[in-house]
C-alpha positions in Angstrom: 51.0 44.9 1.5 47.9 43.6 3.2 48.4 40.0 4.7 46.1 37.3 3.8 43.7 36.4 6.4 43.9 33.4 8.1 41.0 30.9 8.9 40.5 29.9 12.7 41.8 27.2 13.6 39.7 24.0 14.4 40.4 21.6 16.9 42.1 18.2 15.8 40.0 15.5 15.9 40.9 12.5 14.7 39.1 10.9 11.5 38.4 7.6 12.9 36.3 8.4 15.7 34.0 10.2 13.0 34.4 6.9 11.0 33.3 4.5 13.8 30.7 6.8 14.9 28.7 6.6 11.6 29.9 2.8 11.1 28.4 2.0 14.8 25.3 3.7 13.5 24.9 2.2 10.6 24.9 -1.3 12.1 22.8 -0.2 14.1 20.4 0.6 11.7 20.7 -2.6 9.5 20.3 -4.9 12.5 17.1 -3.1 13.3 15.8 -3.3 9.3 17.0 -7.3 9.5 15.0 -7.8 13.1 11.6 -6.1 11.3 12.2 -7.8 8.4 12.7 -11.3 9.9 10.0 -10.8 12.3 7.4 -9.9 9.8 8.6 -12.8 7.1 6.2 -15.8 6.7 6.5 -18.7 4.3 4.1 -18.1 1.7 5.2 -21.7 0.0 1.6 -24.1 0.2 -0.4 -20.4 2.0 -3.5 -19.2 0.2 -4.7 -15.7 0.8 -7.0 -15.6 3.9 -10.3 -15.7 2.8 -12.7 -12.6 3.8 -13.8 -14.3 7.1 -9.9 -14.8 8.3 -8.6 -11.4 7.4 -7.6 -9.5 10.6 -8.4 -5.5 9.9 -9.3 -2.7 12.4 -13.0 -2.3 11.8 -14.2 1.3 11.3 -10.9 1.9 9.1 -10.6 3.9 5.7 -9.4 0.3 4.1 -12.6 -1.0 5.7 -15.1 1.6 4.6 -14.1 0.2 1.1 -13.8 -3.2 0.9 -17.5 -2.7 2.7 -18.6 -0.2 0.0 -17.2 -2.8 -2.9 -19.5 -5.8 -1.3 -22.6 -4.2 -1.2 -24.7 -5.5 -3.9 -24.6 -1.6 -5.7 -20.7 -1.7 -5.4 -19.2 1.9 -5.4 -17.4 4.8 -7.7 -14.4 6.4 -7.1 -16.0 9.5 -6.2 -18.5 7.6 -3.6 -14.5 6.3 -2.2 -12.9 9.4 -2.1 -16.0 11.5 -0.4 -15.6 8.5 2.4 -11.7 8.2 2.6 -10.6 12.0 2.2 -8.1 10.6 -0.2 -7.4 11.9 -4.1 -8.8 9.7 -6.9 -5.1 8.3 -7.6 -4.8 7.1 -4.0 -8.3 5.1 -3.9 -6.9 3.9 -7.4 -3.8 2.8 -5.8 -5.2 0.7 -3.3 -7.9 -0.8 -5.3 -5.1 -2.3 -7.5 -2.4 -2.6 -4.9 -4.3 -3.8 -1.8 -7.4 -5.2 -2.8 -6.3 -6.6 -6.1 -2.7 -8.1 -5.4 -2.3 -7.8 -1.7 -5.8 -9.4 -0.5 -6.3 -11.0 -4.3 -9.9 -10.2 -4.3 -11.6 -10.3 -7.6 -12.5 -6.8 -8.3 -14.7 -6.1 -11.4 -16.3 -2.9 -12.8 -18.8 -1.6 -14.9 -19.8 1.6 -16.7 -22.6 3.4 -15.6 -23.9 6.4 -16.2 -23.1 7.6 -12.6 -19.7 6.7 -13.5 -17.7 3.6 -13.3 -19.1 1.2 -11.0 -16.5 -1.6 -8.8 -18.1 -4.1 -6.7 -16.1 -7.3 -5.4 -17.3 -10.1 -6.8 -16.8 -13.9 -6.2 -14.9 -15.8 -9.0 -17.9 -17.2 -10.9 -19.8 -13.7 -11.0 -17.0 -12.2 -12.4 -16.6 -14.6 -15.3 -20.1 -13.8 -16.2 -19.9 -10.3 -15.7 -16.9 -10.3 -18.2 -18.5 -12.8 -20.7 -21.6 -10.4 -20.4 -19.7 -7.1 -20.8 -17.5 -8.3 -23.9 -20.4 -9.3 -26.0 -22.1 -6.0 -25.3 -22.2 -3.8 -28.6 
């Protein structure tokens, strides 16, 4: 009869130094997320969004390249965004309704073309012109 074959042995550590290793980390961890999180909270109670002149922003940036191509007068397509960023057509999507839209609350309208669909940021008053004008159309 063959004998059955015996694992090696491991040494014998003891659980709770594994325990308070990962614990110790783990507080670690949360303290650092509460010291970003604390450092980058601002009351938003009575604040406005900064207006285009007050908005701090590398210049020369992808972000900048658009909110530059939505101001000019001819306003931009997605492709026109995408040729300047490198990004896919969902990203540039992404960030025209999560940054510019929400984050930086800049009114951003659009238009069909025949190049393609046309956004341009627009001041308040254009835009409810633009929209009253665009509804009525046929």
């Amino acid at each position: 009869m063959s004998t059955p074959k015996s694992k090696r042995p491991t040494p014998a550590r003891p659980n709770s130094s594994k325990r308070a290793g990962r614990n110790r980390r783990a507080a670690q961890m949360t303290a650092r997320k509460t010291a970003k999180l604390k450092a980058g909270t601002r009351s938003t109670v009575g604040q406005q969004h900064l207006s285009s002149t007050q908005q701090t922003g590398r210049a020369g940036s992808k972000q900048a390249r658009i909110i530059a191509m939505l101001r000019a007068p001819s306003g931009a397509t997605i492709d026109a965004m995408v040729h300047a960023t490198g990004w896919h057509q969902h990203s540039v999507r992404g960030f025209l309704a999560g940054i510019i839209r929400r984050k930086l609350g800049l009114n951003l309208v659009s238009a069909a073309a025949e190049s393609g669909r046309i956004y341009q940021i627009a001041d308040r008053a254009a835009s409810t012109v633009v929209a009253a004008n665009t509804s009525h159309a046929g």
